[in-house]
N, C-alpha and C positions, 0 to 999 in steps of 0.2 A: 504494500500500500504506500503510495507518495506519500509525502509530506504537503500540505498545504502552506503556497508561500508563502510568508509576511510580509503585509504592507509595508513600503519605507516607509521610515519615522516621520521624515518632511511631507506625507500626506496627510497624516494627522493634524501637524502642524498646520499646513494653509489652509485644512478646513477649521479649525481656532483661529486663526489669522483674516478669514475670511469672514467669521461671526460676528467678529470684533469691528471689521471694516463697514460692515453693515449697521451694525449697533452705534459709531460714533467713527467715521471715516477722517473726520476731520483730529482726534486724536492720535492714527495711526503716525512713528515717525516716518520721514523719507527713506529712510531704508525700506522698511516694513512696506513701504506702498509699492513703492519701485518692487521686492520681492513679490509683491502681489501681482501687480504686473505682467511683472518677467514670466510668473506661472503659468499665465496665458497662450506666452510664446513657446512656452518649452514645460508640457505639464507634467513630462516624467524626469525630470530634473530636479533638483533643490537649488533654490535660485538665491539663497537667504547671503552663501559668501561670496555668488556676483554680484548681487546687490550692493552689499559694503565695499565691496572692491571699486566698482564701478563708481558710486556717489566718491569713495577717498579717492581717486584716481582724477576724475573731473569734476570734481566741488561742490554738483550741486545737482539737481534734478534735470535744470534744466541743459546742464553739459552732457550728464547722461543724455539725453530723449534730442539733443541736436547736435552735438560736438563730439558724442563718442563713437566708438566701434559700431555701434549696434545703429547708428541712425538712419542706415540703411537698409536695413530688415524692415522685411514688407511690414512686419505689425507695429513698427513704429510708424514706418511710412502712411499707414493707414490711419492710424492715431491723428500724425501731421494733415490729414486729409481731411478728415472729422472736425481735427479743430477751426479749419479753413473755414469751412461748410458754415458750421455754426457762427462764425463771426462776421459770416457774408451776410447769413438771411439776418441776424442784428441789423448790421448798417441799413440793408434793406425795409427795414422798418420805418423809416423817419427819412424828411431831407437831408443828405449828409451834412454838413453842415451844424443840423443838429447831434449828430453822432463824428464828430470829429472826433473822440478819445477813442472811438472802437475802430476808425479809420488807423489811429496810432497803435492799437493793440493788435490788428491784424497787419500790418506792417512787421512790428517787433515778432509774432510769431510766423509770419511768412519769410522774413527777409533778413533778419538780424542775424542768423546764423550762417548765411551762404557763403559760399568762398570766391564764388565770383559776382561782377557788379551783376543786377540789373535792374532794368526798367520797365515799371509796370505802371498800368494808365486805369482809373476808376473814369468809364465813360458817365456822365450824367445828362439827365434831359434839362429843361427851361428850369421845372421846381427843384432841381437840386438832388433829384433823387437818382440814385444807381442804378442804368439800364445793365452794363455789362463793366467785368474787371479783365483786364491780360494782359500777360506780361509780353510787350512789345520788343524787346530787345535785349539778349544774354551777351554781355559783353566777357573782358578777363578782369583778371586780380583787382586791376584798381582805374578800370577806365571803360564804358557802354557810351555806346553812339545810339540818338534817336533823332531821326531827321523830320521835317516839319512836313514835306510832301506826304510819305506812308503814315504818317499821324493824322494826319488833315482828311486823307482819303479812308480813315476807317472810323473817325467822325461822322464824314457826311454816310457813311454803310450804317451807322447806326445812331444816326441823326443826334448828336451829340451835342450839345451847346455849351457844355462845362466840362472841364477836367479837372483831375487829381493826379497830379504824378508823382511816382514815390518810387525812389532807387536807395540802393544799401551800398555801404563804404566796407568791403573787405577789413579794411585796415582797424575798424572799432571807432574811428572818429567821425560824428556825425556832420563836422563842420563844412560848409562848402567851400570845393577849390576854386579856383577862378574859372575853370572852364565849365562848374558848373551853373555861375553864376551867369558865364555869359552866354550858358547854353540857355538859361534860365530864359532869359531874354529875349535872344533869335528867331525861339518859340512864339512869345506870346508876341510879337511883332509880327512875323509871318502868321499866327493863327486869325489875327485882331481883325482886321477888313471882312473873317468869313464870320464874323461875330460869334467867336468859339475863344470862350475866358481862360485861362486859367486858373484855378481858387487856391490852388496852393501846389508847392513842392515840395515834398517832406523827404530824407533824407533818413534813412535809418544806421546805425551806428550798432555797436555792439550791445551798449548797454542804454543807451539815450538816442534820441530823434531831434532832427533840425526841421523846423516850419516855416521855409518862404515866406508862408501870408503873416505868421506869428511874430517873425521879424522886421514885418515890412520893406522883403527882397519885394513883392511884385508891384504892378501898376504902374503909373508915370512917372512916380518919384526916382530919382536916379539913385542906381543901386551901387552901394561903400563896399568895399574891400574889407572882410576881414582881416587883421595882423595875425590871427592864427594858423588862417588860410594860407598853407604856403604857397609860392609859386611850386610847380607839377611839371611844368613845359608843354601842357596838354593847351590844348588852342580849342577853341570852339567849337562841338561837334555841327 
């Protein structure tokens, strides 16, 4: 007669673990969640010493779930998909405008983590409101081209009368270089005659966000130089 096998111990465990997460989720620590998690991904595992390893190794939750190994497994991938989703249909709710902070939260969880630039365009109609968001142009490390023709022409495709555009700084500084700024510009001159605004330019950063309209980069006021802003040698896309 066989022996019947025993359960590994760490089943027991994340079904306790799982009680707990149900009963007060918001007590569980970062390890404890993240091993929750992970069990998702891999449920005949024990996931409890990648867990710790993984938070000690990249500091924090969010280094795990975008800066580490694992960011590219599908079930994180799918995660990063989910949470898109949800912070789209948000903005979708209100004139953006009214939701300018979820505009920045979906920014920091879309873009703050990429390794290369890009540029992405919230198309809006007359009220403000979000017909469509995409990402227009995948540039390298620290430098995307967006030209004012194939933006003008995917406007008038989805009748656009405002924009949002928002690109990420590899490097973690949200600050603009000058050829952002002058890119900043080009745009809304070239866009201006087809009475197509734009409401802002956000800039996302590693840990922090730069806002065109918040600084009063756009409109007819002539736009200053930051001293932060180094020169790049990057010339006006």
């Amino acid at each position: 007669m066989s022996t019947p096998q025993k359960k590994p111990l760490y089943i027991g465990h994340r079904q306790r673990l799982k009680a707990r997460f149900l009963t007060a989720p918001q007590a569980l620590p970062d390890y404890e969640l993240l091993e929750l998690f992970l069990g998702l991904l891999y449920p005949r595992k024990d996931m409890k010493p990648l867990a710790k390893t993984l938070l000690e190794k990249h500091g924090s939750l969010w280094g795990v779930f975008f800066r580490s190994e694992l960011s590219s497994h599908w079930g994180i991938l799918c995660f990063h998909e989910i949470a898109r989703r949800l912070l789209i249909r948000e903005i979708q709710q209100a004139p953006v405008l009214n939701n300018i902070d979820k505009v920045m939260n979906y920014a920091y969880i879309t873009m703050s983590h990429l390794s290369q630039e890009e540029f992405r365009v919230f198309f809006l109609n007359k009220k403000y409101e979000l017909i469509h968001e995409e990402t227009i142009q995948t540039g390298t490390l620290d430098e995307v081209a967006l030209y004012p023709r194939p933006l003008m022409r995917r406007c008038l495709e989805l009748n656009s009368a405002n924009l949002i555009l928002i690109h990420n700084h590899p490097s973690g500084d949200p600050r603009p270089s000058r050829a952002d700024i002058a890119l900043t510009h080009a745009l809304e001159t070239a866009l201006f005659p087809f009475q197509i605004h734009i409401l802002d330019h956000i800039i996302m950063g590693k840990y922090a966000a730069f806002s065109f309209r918040e600084e009063g980069y756009l409109g007819q006021k002539p736009i200053r130089s930051q001293k932060a802003a180094e020169p790049d040698g990057d010339t006006p896309q």
